[in-house]
C-alpha positions in Angstrom: -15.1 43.7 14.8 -15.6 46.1 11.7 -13.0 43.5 9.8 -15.2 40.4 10.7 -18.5 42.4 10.0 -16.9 43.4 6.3 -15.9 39.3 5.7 -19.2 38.6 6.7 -20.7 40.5 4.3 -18.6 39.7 1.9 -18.4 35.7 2.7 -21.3 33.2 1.4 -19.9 30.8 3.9 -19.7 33.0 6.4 -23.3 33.9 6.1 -24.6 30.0 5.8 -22.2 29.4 9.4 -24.1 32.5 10.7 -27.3 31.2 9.5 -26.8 27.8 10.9 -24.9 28.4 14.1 -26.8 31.7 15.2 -29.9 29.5 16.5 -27.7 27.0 18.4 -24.8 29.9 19.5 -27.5 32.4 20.5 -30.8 30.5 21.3 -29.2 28.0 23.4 -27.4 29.7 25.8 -30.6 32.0 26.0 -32.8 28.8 26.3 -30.3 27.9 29.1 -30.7 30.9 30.9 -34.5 31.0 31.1 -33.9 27.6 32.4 -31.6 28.4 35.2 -33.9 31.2 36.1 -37.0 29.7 35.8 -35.6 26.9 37.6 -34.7 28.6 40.7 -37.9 30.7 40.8 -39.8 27.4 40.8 -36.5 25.9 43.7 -37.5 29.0 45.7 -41.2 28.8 45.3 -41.1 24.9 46.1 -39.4 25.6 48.7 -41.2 28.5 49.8 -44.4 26.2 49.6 -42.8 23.7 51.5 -41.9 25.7 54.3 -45.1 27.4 54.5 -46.9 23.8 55.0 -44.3 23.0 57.2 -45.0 26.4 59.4 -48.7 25.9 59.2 -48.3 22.1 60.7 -46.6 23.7 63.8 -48.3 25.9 64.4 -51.3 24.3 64.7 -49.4 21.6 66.3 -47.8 24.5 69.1 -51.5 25.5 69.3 -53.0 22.4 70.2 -50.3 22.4 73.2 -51.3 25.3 74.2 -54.9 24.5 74.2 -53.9 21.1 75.9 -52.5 22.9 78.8 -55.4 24.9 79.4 -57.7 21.9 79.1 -55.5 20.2 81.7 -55.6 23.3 84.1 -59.9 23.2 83.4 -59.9 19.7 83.8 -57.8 20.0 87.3 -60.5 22.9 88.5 -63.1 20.4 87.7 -62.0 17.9 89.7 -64.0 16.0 92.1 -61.6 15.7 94.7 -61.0 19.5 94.6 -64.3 20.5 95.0 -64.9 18.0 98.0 -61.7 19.6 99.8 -62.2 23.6 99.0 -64.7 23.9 101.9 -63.1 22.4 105.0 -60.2 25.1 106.5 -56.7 23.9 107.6 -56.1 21.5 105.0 -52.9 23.4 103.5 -50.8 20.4 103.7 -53.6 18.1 102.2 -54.6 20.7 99.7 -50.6 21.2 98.3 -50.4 17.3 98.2 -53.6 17.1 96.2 -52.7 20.2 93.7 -49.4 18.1 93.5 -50.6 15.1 92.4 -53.1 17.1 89.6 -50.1 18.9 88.5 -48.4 15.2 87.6 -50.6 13.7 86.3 -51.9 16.6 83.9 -48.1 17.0 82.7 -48.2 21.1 84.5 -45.3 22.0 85.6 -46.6 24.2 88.3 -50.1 24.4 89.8 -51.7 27.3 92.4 -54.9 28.1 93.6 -55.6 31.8 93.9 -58.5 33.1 96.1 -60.9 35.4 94.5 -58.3 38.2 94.9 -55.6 36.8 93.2 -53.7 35.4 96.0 -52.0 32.2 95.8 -53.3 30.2 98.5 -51.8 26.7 97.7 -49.1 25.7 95.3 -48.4 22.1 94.1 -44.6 22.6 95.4 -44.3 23.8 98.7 -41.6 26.5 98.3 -43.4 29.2 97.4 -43.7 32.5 98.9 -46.9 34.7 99.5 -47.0 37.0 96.4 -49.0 39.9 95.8 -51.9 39.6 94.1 -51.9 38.2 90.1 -54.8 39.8 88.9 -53.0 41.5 86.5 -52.1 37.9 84.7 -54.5 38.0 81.6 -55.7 34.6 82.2 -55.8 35.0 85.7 -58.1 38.1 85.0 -60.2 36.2 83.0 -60.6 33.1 84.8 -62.1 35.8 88.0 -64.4 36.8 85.6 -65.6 33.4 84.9 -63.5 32.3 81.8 -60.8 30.1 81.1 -58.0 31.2 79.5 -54.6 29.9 78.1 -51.9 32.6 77.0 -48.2 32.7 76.5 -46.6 34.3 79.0 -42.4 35.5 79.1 -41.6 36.0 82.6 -38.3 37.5 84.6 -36.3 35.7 86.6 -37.9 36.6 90.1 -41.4 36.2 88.4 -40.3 32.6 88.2 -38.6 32.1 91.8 -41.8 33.6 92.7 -44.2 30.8 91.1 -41.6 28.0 92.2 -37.3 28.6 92.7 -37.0 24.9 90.5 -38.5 26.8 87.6 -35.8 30.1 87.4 -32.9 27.5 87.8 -34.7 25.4 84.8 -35.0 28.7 83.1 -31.1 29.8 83.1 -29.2 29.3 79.5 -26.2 30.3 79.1 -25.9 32.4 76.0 -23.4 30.9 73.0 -22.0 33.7 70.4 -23.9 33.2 66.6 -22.5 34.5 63.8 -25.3 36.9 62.4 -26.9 37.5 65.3 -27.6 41.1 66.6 -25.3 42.4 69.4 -26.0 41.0 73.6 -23.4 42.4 76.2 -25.7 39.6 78.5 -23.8 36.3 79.0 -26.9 34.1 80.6 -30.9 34.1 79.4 -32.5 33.7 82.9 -35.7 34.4 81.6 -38.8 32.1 81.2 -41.2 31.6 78.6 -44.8 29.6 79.3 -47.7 28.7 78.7 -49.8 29.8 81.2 -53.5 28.9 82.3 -56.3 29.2 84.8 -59.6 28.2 85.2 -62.6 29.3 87.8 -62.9 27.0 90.8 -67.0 26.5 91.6 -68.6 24.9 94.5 -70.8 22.4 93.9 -74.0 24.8 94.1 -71.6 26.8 91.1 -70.1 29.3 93.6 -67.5 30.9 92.9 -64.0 29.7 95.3 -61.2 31.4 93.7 -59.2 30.2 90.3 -56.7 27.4 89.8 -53.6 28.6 87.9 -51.0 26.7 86.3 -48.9 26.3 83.4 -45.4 24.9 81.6 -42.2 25.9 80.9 -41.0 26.3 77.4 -37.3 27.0 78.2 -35.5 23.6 77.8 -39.0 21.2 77.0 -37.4 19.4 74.3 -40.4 17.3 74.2 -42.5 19.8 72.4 -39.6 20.5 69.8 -38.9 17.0 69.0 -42.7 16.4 68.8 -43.3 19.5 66.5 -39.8 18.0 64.3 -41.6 14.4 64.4 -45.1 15.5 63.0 -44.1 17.7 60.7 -41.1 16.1 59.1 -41.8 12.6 59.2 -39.3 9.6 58.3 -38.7 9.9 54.5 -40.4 13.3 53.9 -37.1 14.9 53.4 -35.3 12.9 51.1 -32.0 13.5 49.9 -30.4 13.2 53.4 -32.2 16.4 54.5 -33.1 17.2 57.9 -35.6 18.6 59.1 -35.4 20.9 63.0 -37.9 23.0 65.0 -37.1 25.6 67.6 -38.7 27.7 70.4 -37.4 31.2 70.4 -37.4 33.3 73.9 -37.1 36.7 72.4 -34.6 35.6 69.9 -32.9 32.8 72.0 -33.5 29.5 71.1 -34.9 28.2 74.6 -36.2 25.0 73.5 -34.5 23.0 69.5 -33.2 20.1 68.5 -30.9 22.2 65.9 -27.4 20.1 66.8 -23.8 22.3 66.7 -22.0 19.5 67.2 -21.3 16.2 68.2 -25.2 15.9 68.8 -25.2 18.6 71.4 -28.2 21.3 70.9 -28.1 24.7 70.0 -29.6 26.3 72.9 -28.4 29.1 74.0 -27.6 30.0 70.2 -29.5 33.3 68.6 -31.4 33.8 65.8 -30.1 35.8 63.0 -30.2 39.8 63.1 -32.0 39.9 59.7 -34.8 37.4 60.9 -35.2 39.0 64.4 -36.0 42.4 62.4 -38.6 40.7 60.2 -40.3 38.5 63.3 -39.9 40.2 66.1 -39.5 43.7 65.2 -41.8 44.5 62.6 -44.0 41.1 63.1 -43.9 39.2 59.5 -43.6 36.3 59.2 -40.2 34.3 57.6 -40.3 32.3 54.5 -37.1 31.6 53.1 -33.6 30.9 53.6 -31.7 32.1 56.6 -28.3 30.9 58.1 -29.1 28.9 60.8 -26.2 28.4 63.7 -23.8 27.0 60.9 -25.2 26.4 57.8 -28.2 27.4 55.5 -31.7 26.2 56.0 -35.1 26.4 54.4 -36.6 28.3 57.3 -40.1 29.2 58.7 -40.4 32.1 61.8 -43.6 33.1 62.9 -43.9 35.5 66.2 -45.1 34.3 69.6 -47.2 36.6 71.4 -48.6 37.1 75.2 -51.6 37.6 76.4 -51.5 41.4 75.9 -50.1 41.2 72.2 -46.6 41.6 72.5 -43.8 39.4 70.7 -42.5 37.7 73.4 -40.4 34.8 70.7 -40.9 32.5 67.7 -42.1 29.1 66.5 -39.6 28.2 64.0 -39.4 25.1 61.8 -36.6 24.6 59.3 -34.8 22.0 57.0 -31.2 22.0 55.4 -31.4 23.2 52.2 -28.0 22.1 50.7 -29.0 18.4 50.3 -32.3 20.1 48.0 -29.6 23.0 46.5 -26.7 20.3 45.3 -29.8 18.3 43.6 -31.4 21.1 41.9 -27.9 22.2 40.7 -26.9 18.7 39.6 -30.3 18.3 37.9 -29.9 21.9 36.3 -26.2 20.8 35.7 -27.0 17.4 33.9 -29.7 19.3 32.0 -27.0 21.9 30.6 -25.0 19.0 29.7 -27.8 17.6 27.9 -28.5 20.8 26.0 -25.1 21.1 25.2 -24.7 17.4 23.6 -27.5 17.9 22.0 -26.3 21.0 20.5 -23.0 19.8 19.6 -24.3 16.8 18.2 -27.2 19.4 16.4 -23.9 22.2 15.1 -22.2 18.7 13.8 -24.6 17.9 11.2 -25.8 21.3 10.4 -22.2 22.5 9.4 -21.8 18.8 7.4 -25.4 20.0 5.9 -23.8 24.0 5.5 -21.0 22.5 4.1 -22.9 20.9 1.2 -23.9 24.5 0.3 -21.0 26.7 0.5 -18.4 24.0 -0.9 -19.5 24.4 -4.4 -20.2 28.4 -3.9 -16.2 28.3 -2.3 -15.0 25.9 -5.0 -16.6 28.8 -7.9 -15.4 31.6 -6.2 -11.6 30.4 -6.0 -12.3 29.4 -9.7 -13.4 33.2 -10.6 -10.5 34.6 -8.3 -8.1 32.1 -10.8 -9.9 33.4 -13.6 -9.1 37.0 -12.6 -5.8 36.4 -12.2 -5.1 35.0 -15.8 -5.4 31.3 -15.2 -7.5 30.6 -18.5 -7.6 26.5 -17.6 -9.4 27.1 -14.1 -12.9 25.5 -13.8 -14.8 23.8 -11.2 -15.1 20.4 -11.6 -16.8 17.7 -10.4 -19.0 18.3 -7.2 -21.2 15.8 -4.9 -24.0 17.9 -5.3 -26.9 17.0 -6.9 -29.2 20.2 -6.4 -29.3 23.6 -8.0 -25.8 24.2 -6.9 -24.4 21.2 -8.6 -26.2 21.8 -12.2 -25.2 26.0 -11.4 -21.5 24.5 -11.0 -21.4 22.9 -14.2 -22.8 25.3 -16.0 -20.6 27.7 -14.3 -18.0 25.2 -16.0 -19.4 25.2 -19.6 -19.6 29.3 -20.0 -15.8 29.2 -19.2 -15.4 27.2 -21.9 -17.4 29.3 -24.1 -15.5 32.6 -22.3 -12.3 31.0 -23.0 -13.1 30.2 -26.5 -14.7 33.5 -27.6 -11.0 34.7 -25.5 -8.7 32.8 -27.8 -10.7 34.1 -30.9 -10.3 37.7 -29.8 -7.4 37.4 -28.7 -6.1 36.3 -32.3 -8.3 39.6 -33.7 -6.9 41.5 -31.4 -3.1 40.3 -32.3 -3.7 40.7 -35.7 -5.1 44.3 -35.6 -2.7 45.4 -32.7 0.2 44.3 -35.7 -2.0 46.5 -38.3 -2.1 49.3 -35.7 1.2 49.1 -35.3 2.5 49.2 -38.6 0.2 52.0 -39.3 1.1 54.0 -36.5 5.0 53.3 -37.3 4.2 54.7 -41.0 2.4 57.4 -39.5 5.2 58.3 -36.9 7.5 58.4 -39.8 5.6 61.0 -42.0 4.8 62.5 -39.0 8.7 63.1 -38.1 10.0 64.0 -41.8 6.6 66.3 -42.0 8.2 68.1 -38.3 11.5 68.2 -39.7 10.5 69.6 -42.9 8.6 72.1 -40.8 11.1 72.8 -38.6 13.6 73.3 -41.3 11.4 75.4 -43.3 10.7 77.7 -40.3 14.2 77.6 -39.2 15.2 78.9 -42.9 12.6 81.1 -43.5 14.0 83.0 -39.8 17.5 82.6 -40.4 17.2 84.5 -44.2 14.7 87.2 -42.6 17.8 87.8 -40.1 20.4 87.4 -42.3 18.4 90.3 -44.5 18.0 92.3 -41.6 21.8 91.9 -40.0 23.0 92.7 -43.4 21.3 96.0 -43.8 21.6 96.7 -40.2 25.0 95.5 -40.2 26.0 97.5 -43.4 24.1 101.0 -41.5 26.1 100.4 -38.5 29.5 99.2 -39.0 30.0 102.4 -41.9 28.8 104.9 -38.8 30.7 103.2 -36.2 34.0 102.8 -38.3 33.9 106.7 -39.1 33.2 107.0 -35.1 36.3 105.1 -34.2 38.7 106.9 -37.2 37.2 110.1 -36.3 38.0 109.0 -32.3 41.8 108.7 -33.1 42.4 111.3 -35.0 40.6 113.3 -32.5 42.9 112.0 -29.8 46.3 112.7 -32.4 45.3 116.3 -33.0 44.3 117.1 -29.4 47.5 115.7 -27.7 47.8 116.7 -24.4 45.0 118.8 -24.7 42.6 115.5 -24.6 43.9 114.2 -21.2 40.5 115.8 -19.4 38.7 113.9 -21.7 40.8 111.0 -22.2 38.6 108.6 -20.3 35.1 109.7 -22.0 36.9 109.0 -25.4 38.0 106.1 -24.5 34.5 104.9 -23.1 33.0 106.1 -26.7 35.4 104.1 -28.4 34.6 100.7 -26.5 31.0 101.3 -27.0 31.3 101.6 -30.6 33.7 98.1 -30.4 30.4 96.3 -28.6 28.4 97.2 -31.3 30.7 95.9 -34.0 31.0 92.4 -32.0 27.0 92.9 -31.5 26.5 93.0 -35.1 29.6 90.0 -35.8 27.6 88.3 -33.3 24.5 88.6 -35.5 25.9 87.6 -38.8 27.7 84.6 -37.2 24.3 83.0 -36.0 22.3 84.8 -39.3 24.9 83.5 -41.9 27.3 80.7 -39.9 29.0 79.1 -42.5 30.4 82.5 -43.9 32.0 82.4 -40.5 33.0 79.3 -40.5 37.0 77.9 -41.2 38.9 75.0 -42.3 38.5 72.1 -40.3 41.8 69.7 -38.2 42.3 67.1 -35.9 42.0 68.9 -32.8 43.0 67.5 -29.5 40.1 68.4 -27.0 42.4 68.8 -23.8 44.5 71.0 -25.0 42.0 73.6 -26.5 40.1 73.3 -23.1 44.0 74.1 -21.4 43.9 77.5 -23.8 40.9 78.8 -23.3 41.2 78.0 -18.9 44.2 80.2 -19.7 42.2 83.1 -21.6 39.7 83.3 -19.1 41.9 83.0 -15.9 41.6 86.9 -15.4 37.7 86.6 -14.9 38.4 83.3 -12.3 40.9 85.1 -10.3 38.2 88.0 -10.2 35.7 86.0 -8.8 37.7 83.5 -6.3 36.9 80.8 -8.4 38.4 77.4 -8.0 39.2 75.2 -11.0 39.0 71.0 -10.9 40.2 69.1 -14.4 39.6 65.7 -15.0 41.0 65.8 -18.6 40.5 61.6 -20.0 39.5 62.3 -23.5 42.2 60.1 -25.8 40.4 61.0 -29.1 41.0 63.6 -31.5 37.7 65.5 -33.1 38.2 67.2 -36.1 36.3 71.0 -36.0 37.6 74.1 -36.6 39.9 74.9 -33.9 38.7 78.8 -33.3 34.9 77.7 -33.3 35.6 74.7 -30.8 37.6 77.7 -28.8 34.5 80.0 -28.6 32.1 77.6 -27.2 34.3 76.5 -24.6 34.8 80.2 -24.0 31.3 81.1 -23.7 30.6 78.1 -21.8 33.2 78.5 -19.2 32.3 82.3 -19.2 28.8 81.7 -18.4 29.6 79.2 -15.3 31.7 81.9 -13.9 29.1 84.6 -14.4 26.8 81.6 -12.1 29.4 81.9 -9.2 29.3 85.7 -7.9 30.6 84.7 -4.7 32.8 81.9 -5.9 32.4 78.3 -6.5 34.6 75.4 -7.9 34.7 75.2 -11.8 34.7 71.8 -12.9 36.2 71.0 -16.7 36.6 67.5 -17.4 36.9 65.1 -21.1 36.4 61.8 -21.8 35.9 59.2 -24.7 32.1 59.2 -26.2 31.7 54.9 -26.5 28.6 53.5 -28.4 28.7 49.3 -27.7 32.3 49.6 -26.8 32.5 51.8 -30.4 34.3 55.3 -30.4 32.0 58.2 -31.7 34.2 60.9 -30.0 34.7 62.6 -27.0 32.8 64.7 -24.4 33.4 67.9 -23.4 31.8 69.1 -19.5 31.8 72.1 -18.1 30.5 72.3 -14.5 29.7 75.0 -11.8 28.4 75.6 -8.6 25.8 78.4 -8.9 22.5 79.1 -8.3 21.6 76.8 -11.3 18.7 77.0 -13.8 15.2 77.6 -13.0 13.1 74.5 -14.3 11.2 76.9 -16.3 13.9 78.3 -17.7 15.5 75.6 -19.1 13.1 74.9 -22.5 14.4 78.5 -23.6 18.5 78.8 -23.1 19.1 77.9 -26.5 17.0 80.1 -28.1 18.0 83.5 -29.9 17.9 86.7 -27.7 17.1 84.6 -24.6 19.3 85.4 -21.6 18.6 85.7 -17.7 21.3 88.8 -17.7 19.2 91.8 -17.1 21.2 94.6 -18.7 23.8 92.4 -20.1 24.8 90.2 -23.0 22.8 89.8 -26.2 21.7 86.1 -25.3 23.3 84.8 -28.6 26.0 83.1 -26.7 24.5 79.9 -26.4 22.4 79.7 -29.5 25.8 80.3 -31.5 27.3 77.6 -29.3 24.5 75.2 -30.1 24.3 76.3 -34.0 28.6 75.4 -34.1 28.4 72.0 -32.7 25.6 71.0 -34.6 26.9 72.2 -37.9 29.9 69.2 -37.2 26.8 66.6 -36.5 27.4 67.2 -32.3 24.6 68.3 -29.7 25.0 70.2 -26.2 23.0 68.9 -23.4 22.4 70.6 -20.3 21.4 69.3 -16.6 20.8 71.7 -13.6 19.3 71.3 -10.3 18.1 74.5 -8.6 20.7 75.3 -5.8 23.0 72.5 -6.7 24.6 74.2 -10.2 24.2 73.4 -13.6 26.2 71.2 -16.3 27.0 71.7 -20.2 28.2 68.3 -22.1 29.4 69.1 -25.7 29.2 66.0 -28.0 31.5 66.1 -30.9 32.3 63.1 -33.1 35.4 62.4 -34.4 34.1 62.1 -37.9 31.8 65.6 -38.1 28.2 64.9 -40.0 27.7 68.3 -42.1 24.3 69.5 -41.5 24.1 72.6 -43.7 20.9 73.5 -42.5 20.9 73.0 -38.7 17.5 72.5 -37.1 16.4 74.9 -34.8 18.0 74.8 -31.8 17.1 72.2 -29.0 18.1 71.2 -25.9 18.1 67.5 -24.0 16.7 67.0 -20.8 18.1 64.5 -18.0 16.0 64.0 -15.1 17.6 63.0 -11.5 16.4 60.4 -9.4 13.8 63.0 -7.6 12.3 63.6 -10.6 14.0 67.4 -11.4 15.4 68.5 -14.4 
């Protein structure tokens, strides 16, 4: 993400995609989301509506049913005929016939006179038995008191056997497991739920003779379900193959539905869902919305059914299927996405053909700057198709490259012809400056080497007069003593090599002081075999310090050099690489042929150890005077006389050393010596390894 924020940033086109697609990659599928949610709110709260109408039909519808059957139980107490055969006594037989034939023809499914007690004293239907009194019956209560009264009433099993035994066999349901619904250990519903109604029976001066009760039975009267499903979901109010169902709930048993499981055969006996029983019966609400229905999901209504004394007793349900109205609200929201996302592709299509006018010309100058950065002095935009500001910026972009590139050119030539000037200048100068360093150097070099040649004269002329009368005094000491000097033989022998080391000190000092006075007639020398001499002069000190010795002696060329001065820079050399090796080491002495473009100059000389090596720092100072490393030992002329020798014969020394890994001399000599007869002052070369150490 950080990577695509930075290209972004850095990216016109990237910006003018952003810029264009942003509205279409952003707003759109925002746009399509307030769709999808605003269309479902409105699905559910059509739907809602819909149901609630649908409820509100039948109930009114269930009400008017209700209100019927009380009418019909008034209209049966009114009756002529019953009034004209109340008074005579003994007429049982007549009076059940006659309660009988109202019950019929009013559509009551049972029909009983009560005396003004409460008893039943005649019953359309024949089998009934005497019954205690049914005062406590709301309507039955109210129609004593002069009022009638229509209520829905849930009765038990023997509450029905006790009005008439057709009804309780009428009444029992078997009860058929529902997914959803709330746990029943009962197998059966043998319960009844009716509509119940009485009415006060007058005489014909308006005395009271008792109350005529009767009623029908809800469990299993399809009539009123398919009724309540024809009113309120007529033909072609549910389009979309839709269906519409209504149910009568005992409790939350559906006593009474034309809800089909399957092959056309009714639900009864089903239950309602635990969630919906909670909301109707339990806390008394009632249900808009959908609920799963016996097998599949319906736009549902509930509304609770209650007795005469206000208790839930079941529910008035009316319902459709909602995945008919689901499938077409999804296909419409469905054919509208694909709408919105034509239209968008079709919309991203001609804004990138309309971004791409923009950023080609901004693309086609940028690649020309990155060519021009590069060194590609022909690079230029071009022709575009453009026509706006960006064409007329292209070709002017065009025409100050052309002006860049000429005013390049131009200074280019300047620069040529001064960088030639410079150059020549700076060679002269370089030149003056290296005979004005040499002069310098020379001058210094001289004006050092006659101050020490002044002072080793005098101090050699003090010294060696002293130290010779030391050393003649020294033997004739040890002549006249004899014997006697045995105790003190070794003390005068100590004396007399401590006055030697100050007569080689002081030869030391005139040879690097005044060389050439030292100096002795030059030969052809062969290199190997002066480098076999002096490994056989210094094989005492090797033996000393376990030191092993490799030759790799190639050298075919003779050198010509003074053979005694050749001798002591080997010497000291090979002396020195011992001195590196306390605890031993391999000495490494090898020649070979010194070739310039397959030319011979001379040969090579290399002297190689194993020590400690030199100190980096250390390294700038070896050849100079009176330097040396050997705390309490040696004069640190050894080297500087070495280097002043083999560049009096036109030669140099170099030196490479690696901390740890030893350090090597290489001695130069051509065979032709180049007399220098005032040697610069001594230098060194450096060589660096491959890590970058000297």
């Amino acid at each position: 993400m950080p990577r695509l924020a930075e290209r972004a940033r850095r990216s016109v086109r990237a910006k003018l995609l952003a810029l264009v697609l942003a509205p279409l990659a952003v707003g759109v599928p925002v746009l399509l989301g307030l769709v999808w949610t605003w269309g479902n709110q409105s699905y559910q709260r059509l739907l809602t509506y819909k149901i609630s109408s649908d409820m509100v039909t039948a109930h009114e519808y269930f009400d008017r049913v209700r209100i019927g059957v009380g009418h019909e139980v008034q209209a049966a107490a009114e009756s002529h005929r019953l009034a004209l055969l109340l008074p005579r006594q003994g007429r049982d037989a007549e009076m059940s016939g006659l309660l009988a034939n109202l019950a019929v023809a009013r559509g009551l499914d049972f029909l009983h006179f009560l005396d003004r007690d409460g008893r039943i004293l005649a019953s359309a239907h024949n089998e009934f038995a005497p019954a205690d009194s049914r005062v406590a019956w709301p309507v039955v209560a109210a129609a004593l008191a002069g009022q009638a009264h229509t209520t829905v009433e849930r009765l038990s099993a023997d509450q029905l056997a006790g009005i008439d035994p057709a009804l309780r066999r009428r009444a029992r349901l078997d009860l058929v497991p529902t997914r959803a619904a709330a746990p029943d250990p009962r197998s059966f519903e043998d319960r009844g739920l009716i509509i119940h109604a009485a009415a006060p029976v007058a005489d014909a001066q308006g005395r009271p003779l008792g109350v005529l009760e009767g009623g029908v039975l809800l469990n299993g009267n399809l009539e009123i379900v398919d009724r309540i499903n024809a009113i309120v979901y007529r033909d072609g109010s549910l389009p979309l193959g839709s269906r519409g169902t209504a149910t009568l709930f005992l409790d939350d048993v559906r006593i009474a539905t034309n809800v089909r499981l399957f092959e056309g055969k009714r639900a009864l006996g089903t239950r309602v869902s635990a969630a919906v029983r909670e909301h109707v019966l339990g806390r008394g609400e009632t249900w808009l919305g959908t609920a799963f229905v016996v097998t599949d999901d319906y736009v549902s209504g509930y509304e609770p059914v209650l007795d005469g004394r206000g208790a839930r007793v079941g529910m008035l349900y009316v319902g459709f299927l909602e995945e008919p109205f689901r499938n077409a609200m999804r296909f419409a929201l469905g054919a509208l996405f694909v709408l919105f996302a034509v239209l968008s592709g079709l919309g991203t299509v001609l804004s990138l053909r309309w971004a791409r006018s923009v950023f080609q010309p901004i693309e086609r100058m940028n690649a020309v700057i990155q060519r021009a950065r590069q060194g590609e002095a022909g690079a230029r935009v071009g022709e575009v198709a453009s026509r706006d500001e960006l064409g007329r910026l292209a070709g002017e972009f065009d025409h100050l490259l052309d002006t860049l590139a000429a005013r390049r050119e131009e200074l280019q030539r300047w620069g040529e012809e001064l960088d030639a000037k410079v150059a020549e200048r700076t060679r002269e100068l370089s030149e003056a400056n290296a005979h004005l360093r040499h002069a310098q150097q020379q001058l210094v070099m001289n004006e050092k080497l006659a101050a020490i040649g002044e002072l080793t004269a005098g101090v050699a002329h003090e010294i060696n007069n002293p130290v010779a009368v030391i050393q003649g005094n020294l033997d004739v000491l040890r002549d006249v003593l004899g014997e006697a000097a045995d105790p003190v033989r070794g003390e005068i022998r100590l004396i007399h090599q401590q006055a030697d080391r100050i007569r080689q000190i002081v030869t030391k000092l005139l040879q690097f002081a005044r060389p050439g006075d030292f100096a002795g007639y030059v030969e052809a020398v062969d290199v190997n075999a002066v480098l076999a001499d002096c490994l056989l002069l210094t094989q005492h000190n090797l033996d000393r310090r376990s030191v092993a010795v490799e030759q790799r002696l190639e050298a075919t060329l003779p050198v010509e050099i003074n053979r005694s001065e050749l001798q002591q820079v080997l010497i000291n050399l090979i002396v020195n690489a011992i001195q590196a090796m306390p605890d031993g080491g391999t000495l490494t002495l090898a020649s070979e042929n010194w070739l310039e473009h397959d030319q011979p100059m001379g040969v090579v000389l290399r002297v190689r150890d194993t020590g400690h090596g030199i100190a980096p720092e250390n390294l700038s100072s070896i050849f100079d005077p009176f330097f040396t490393t050997k705390r309490g030992s040696g004069t640190g002329l050894g080297l500087s006389i070495s280097y002043t020798i083999v560049e009096r014969y036109g030669g140099h020394i170099e030196v490479d050393s690696r901390p740890g890994e030893g350090a090597e001399f290489a001695v130069r000599l051509r065979c032709e010596p180049i007399y220098d007869d005032a040697p610069e002052a001594p230098h060194f070369a450096r060589r660096w390894d491959i890590a970058g150490k000297i």
